[in-house]
C-alpha positions in Angstrom: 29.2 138.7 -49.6 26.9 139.3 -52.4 23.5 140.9 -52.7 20.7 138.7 -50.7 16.7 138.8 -51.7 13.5 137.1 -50.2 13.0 134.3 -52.2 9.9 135.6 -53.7 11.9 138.4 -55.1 14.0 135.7 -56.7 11.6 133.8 -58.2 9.7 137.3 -59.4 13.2 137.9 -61.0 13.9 134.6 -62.4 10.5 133.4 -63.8 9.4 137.5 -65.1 12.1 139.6 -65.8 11.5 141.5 -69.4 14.7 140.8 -70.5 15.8 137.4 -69.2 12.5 135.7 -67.3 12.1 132.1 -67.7 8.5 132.6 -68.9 9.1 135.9 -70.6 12.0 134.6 -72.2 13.6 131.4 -72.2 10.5 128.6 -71.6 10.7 126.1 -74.0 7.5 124.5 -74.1 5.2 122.7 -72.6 5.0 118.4 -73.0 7.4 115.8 -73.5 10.1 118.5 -75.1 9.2 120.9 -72.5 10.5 121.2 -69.1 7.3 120.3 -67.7 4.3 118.6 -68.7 0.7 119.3 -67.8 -2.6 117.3 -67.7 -3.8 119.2 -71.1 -0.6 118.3 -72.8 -1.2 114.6 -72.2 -4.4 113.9 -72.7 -7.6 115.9 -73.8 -9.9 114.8 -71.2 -9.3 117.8 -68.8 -10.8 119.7 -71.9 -13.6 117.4 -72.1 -13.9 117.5 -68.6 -13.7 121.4 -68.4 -15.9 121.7 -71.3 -18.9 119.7 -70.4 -18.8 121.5 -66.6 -19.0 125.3 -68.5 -22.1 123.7 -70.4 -23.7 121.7 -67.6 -23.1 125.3 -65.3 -24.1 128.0 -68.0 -27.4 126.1 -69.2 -30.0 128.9 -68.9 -28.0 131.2 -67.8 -28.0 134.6 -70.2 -23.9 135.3 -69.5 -23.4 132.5 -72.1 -25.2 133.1 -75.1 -22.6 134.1 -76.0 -20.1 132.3 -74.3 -17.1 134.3 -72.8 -14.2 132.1 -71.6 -11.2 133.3 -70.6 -7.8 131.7 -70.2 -5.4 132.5 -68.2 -1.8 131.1 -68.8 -2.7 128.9 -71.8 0.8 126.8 -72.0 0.9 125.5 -75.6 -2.9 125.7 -76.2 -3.8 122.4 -75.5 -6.8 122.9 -73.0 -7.8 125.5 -75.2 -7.9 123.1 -78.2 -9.7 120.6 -76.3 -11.9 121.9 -74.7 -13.1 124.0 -78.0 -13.3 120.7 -79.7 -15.4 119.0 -76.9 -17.7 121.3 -77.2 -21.0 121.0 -79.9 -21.2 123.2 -83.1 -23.5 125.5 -81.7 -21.9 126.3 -78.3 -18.6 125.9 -80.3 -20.1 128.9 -82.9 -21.2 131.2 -79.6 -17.5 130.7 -77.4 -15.4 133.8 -77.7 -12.2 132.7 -76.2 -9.9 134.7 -75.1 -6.3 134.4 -73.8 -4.4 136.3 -71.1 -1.1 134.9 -71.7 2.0 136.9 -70.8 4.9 134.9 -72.0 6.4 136.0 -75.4 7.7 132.0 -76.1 4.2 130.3 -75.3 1.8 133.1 -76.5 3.4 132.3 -80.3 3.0 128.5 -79.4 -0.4 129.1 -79.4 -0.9 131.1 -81.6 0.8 128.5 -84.0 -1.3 125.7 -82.6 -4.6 127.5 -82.4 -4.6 129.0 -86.0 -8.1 129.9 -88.1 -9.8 129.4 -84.7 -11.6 132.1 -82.6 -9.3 133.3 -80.2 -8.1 136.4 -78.7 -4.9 137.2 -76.8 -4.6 140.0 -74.3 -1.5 141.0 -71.6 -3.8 140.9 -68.2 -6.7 140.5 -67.3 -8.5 143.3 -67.0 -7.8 143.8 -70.6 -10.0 140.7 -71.0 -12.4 141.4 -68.8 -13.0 144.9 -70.4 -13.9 143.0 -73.9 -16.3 140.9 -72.2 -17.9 143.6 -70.5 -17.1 142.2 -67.2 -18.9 138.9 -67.9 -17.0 135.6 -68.6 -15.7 132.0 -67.2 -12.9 132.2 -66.1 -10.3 129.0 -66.6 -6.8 128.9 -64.7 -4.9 125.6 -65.2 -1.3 125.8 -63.2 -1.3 129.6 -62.7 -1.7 129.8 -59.0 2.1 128.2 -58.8 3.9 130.3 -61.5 3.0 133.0 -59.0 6.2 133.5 -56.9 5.8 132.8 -53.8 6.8 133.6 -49.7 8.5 131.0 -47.7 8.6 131.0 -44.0 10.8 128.8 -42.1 10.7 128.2 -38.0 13.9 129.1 -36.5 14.3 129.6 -32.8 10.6 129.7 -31.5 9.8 132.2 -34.3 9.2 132.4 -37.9 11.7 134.0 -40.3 11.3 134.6 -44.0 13.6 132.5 -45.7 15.9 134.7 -48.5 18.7 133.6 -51.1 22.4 135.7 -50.9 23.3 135.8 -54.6 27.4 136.2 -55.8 30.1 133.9 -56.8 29.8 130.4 -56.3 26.7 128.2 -54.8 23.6 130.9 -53.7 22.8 130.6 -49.7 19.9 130.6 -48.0 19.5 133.3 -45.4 16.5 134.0 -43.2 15.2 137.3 -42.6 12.4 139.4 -40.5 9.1 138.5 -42.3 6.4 141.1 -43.1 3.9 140.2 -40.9 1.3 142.4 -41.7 1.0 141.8 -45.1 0.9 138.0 -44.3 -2.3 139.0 -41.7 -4.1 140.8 -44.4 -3.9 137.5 -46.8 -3.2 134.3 -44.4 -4.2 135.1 -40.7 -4.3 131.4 -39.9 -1.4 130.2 -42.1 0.9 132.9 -39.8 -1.2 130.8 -36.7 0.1 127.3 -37.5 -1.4 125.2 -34.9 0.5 122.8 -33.0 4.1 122.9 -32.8 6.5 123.2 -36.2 9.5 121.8 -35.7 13.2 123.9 -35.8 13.6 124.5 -39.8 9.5 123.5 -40.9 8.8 126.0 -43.7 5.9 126.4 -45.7 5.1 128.9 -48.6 2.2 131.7 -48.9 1.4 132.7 -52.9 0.6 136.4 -51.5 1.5 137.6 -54.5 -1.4 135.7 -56.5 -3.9 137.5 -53.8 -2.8 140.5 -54.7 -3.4 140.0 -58.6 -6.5 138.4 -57.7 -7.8 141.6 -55.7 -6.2 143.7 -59.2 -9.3 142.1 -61.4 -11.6 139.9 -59.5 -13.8 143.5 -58.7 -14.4 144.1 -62.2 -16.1 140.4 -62.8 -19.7 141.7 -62.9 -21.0 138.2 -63.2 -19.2 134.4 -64.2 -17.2 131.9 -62.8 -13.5 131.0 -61.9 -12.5 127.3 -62.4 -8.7 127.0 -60.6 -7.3 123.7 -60.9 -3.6 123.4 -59.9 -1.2 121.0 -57.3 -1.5 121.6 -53.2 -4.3 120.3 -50.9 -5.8 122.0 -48.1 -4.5 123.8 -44.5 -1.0 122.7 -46.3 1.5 121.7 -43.1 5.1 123.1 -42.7 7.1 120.7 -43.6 10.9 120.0 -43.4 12.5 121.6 -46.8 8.8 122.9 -47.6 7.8 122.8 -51.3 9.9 124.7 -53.6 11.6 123.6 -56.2 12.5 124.0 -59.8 12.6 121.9 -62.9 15.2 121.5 -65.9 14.2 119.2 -68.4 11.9 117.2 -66.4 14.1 117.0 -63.8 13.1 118.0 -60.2 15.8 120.3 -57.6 15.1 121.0 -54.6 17.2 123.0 -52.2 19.4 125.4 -52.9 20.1 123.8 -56.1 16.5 125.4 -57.1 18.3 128.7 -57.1 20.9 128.0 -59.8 19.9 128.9 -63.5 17.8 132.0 -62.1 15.7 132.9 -66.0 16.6 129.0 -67.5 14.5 127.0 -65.4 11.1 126.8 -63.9 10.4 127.5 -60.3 7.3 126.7 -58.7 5.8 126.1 -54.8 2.7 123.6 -53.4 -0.9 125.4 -53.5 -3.1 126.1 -50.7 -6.7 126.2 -51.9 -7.9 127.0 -48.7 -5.8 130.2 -49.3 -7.5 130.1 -53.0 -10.7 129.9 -51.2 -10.4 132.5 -48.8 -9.0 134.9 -51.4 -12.3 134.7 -53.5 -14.5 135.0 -50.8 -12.6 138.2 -49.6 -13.4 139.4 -53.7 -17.5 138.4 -53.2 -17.0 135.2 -54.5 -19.2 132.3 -53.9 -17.0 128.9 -53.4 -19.5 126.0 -55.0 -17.6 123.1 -55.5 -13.4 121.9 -54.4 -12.0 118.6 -54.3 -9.3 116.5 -56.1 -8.8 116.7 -59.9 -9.7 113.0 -60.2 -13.5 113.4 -59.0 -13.9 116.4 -61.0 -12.5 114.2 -64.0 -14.4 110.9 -62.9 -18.0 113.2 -62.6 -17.8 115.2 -65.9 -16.2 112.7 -68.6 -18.1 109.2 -66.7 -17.3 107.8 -70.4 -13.5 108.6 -70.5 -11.5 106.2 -72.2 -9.5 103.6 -69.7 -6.2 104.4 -71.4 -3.2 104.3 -68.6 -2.8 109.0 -69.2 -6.4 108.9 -67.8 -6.1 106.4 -64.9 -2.8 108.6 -63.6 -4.8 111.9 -64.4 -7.9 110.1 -61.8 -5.7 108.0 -59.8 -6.3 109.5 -56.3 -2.6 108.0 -55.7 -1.5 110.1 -59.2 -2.0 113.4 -60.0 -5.8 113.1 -59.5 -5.4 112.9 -56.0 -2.0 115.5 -55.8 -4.0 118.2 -58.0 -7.2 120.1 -57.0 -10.4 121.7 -58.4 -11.9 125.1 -57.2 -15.0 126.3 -58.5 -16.0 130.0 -57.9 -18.9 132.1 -58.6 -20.2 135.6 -58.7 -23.9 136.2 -60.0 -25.2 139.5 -61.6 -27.4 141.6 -59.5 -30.5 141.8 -60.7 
């Protein structure tokens, strides 16, 4: 019959096993020879963008002179890169930037790529945190996703938690009893969908991305989380929900998401009002969301009208399918 696992156990397995994780392990990159692009890797202007936002935000603010940036799940350094180079020789000599990068394949990437620069690489985050004494700006591009994720389906007037039975041939999907209290603690409202989901409407909860959240945020003293990732808001269940993996570009949905488990990446919609909520819960104070493409259009007004920069604004592109969350937490005086 095989052995059968939530499918947040799965993707925990598949995309973070020591031995043969897909971002431990076997990711090949990031960009056109990659199995996934990002905004970074095809065009600097989210550096710019990023950039000119931790300047216009830290002006007279103590926590960055020096400047403590830290980024989490750095792909093959390219906002790193730009945004270090958008930035003017003096801030540029104050930045201490450091890394929190956990995959083996990507942190020698960057390393590679960011060579003779001022960086530092850590394995979590309170690592990090501890060598800025607690006080730093914190950058997540695409992070929120790689977190594996729950997926609930509606079956029979109830919700289920949706599982894969692993063995010989093509995996299955099962559903199971879901743990409804630790889905209260994180999403009360998501487990209250209003209105009336359809048989088979799933949607996905990154619970485990709260939880890591909760492991560091208390020991932020005083800074600033910038999350940008894809999702929208009060995310619907939907038909086959969002999950799905991608092999060399290509997208598979399904069960065919399952195959490769540790070869191919697997990743789920965000809900930034989950994001939100989940800072707030930490002390967090939310100052600015909204779609990548106003963030863009507001911080780099003199961006260059190439066809990568209209699809990165585009509210029909990516500037309207990714999102911007701006947290903060000031020092008590």
């Amino acid at each position: 019959m095989g052995d059968v696992v939530t499918v947040e156990q799965f993707m925990r397995f598949a995309l973070y096993h020591p031995r043969v994780g897909y971002y431990v392990r076997h990711v090949r990159g990031v960009g056109p020879r990659g199995d996934f692009a990002t905004a970074p890797s095809l065009s600097p202007i989210l550096g710019i963008a990023v950039a000119r936002w931790l300047a216009g935000h830290g002006r007279g603010n103590r926590l960055f002179r020096p400047w403590h940036v830290i980024e989490v799940g750095a792909g093959d350094g390219s906002l790193a890169l730009a945004l270090s180079n958008a930035l003017g020789p003096l801030a540029r000599a104050r930045l201490s930037y450091h890394i929190v990068e956990v995959s083996h394949p990507l942190r020698e990437i960057q390393m590679r790529r960011l060579r003779g620069r001022r960086f530092r690489w850590h394995d979590d985050m309170n690592a990090a945190l501890a060598a800025c004494r607690g006080r730093a700006t914190i950058v997540a591009n695409e992070v929120a996703d790689a977190f594996p994720a729950v997926q609930w389906a509606w079956s029979a007037g109830r919700w289920r938690e949706v599982g894969v039975r692993l063995g010989p041939g093509h995996p299955e999907e099962v559903l199971l009893e879901p743990d409804l209290e630790r889905a209260r603690r994180w999403c009360p409202d998501r487990v209250r969908l209003p209105g009336h989901p359809a048989e088979g409407d799933r949607f996905e909860m990154h619970l485990s991305y709260a939880e890591w959240l909760a492991s560091w945020v208390p020991a932020l003293s005083e800074g600033a989380i910038l999350t940008m990732d894809y999702g929208g808001e009060n995310l619907p269940a939907q038909p086959h929900g969002s999950i799905r993996a991608y092999w060399h570009h290509q997208s598979l949905r399904g069960t065919d998401a399952y195959l490769r488990p540790g070869h191919q990446d697997l990743t789920a919609d965000v809900d930034f009002s989950d994001l939100r909520r989940w800072g707030e819960m930490q002390g967090l104070r939310t100052e600015w969301t909204g779609p990548q493409g106003e963030f863009l259009r507001r911080w780099v007004p003199d961006r260059a009208r190439d066809s990568i920069s209209a699809f990165l604004t585009d509210p029909a592109g990516a500037g309207g399918a990714f999102r911007v969350l701006d947290q903060r937490r000031a020092a008590v005086r």
